[in-house]
C-alpha positions, 0 to 999 in steps of 0.5 A: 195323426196327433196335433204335433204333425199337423203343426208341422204339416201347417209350418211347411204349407206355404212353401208347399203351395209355392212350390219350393219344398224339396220332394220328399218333404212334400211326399210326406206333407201330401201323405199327412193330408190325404189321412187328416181331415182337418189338414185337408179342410185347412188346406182347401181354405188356404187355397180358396184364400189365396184365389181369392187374394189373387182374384181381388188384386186383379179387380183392383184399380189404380187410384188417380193421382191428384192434379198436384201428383200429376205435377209433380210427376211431370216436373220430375221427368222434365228434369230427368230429360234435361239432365239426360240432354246436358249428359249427352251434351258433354260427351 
């Protein structure tokens, strides 16, 4: 395999991992990597980081709002509510 493959084998990687490569395009791309070790190698990387990405943003929590946020938020849908109330109002 000369470099030129493995650059193109690297340019359809991601669509080959999700899954949107046309059938023969991931034929040919899985027949590169079963004969190129370092395609191979990149390919497991690619893979473990993209566990890892998923695994982290699972662990992830969400940040508590500020006392001010949690105003602001509220003030926001009392007025949606409102508006709501006045809408059904005039129908």
């Amino acid at each position: 395999m000369n470099p030129r493959d493995c650059n193109t084998i690297f340019s359809m990687l991601s669509e080959y991992l999700d899954q949107t490569l046309p059938p023969a395009a991931c034929e040919e791309l899985e027949s590169h990597i079963r004969d190129c070790a370092p395609c191979v190698e990149f390919v497991e990387s690619l893979k473990k980081s993209v566990r890892l990405c998923r695994e982290y943003k699972a662990d992830i929590e969400a940040p508590a709002l500020s006392p001010a946020v949690k105003r602001s938020l509220k003030e926001a849908y009392e007025r949606m509510l409102s508006s709501r109330e006045e809408t059904a109002g005039r129908e």
